[in-house]
N, C-alpha and C positions, 0 to 999 in steps of 0.2 A: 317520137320520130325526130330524127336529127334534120338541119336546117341545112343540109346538100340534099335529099331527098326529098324537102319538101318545095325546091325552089328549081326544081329539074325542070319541069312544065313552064315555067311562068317566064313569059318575056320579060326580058329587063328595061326593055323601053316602057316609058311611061305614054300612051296614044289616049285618043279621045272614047269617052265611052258615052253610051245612050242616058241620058240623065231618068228620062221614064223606066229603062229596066232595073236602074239601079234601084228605084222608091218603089217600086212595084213590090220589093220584100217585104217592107213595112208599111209601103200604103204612105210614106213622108221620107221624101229628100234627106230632110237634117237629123231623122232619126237613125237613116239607115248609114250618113256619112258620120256619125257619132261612134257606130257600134264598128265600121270603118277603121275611124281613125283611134279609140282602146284597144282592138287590136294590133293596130301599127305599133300603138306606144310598145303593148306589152312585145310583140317580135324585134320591135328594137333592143329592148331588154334585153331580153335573150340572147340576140346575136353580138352585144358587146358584152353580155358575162362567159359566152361563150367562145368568142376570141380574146377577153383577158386570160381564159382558163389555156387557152391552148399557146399562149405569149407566155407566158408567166414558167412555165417550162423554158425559155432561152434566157431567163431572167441569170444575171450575172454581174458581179459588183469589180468592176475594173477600178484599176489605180491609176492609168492614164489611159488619154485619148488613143495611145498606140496600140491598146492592148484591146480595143475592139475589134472586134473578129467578124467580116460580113458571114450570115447563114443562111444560105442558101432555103433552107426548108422554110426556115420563119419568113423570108421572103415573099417563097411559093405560099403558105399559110394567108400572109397581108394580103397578098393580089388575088386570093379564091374569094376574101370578105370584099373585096373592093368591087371585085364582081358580080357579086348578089343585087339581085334589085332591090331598090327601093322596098321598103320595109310595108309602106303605106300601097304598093305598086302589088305585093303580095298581099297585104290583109283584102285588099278589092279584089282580088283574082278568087281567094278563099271563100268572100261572100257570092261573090255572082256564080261560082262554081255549087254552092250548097255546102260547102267545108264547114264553115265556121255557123258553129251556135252560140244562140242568146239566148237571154232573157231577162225580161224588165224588172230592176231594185220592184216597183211599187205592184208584182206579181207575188214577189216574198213576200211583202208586208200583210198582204189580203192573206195567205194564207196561214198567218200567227195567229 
């Protein structure tokens, strides 16, 4: 699923949430703000190798400052990424919705 479809729903403001609903998934705060914030990491990921992929297309090696050319689309492209929420703003929307699954490293280990 690309990252215009999955950010359709999700306000981009950051607002206050229920700290009890949020632990209520795992029963602990810093568990559930953990599995939280690896997923922020990893959708940040994403979303700057995926705006490098789609810049890298206007990539172009000029011989002077005059010969830069403004583009209009790579433009519009910057200002769709600039308008994404927060990455962390999504991974919390994904968990309190039921989107996102886990599961505990030491769940692996019990079962080798």
């Amino acid at each position: 699923m690309d990252i215009k479809s999955k950010v359709q729903h999700v306000n981009p403001l950051a607002r206050a949430r229920n700290v009890k609903e949020i632990a209520a998934r795992t029963g602990n705060i810093y568990e559930s703000l953990a599995i939280v914030s690896k997923r922020a990491k990893q959708l940040n990921m994403e979303l700057k190798e995926e705006l490098s992929r789609k810049l890298r297309e206007f990539e172009e090696t000029y011989e002077t400052i005059e010969e830069v050319q403004e583009n209009k689309e790579q433009i519009e492209i910057s200002k769709f990424y600039e308008r994404i929420p927060n990455p962390a703003v999504i991974a919390l929307d994904e968990f309190m919705t039921h989107q996102l699954s886990y599961k505990y490293a030491s769940d692996e280990s019990k079962k080798d």
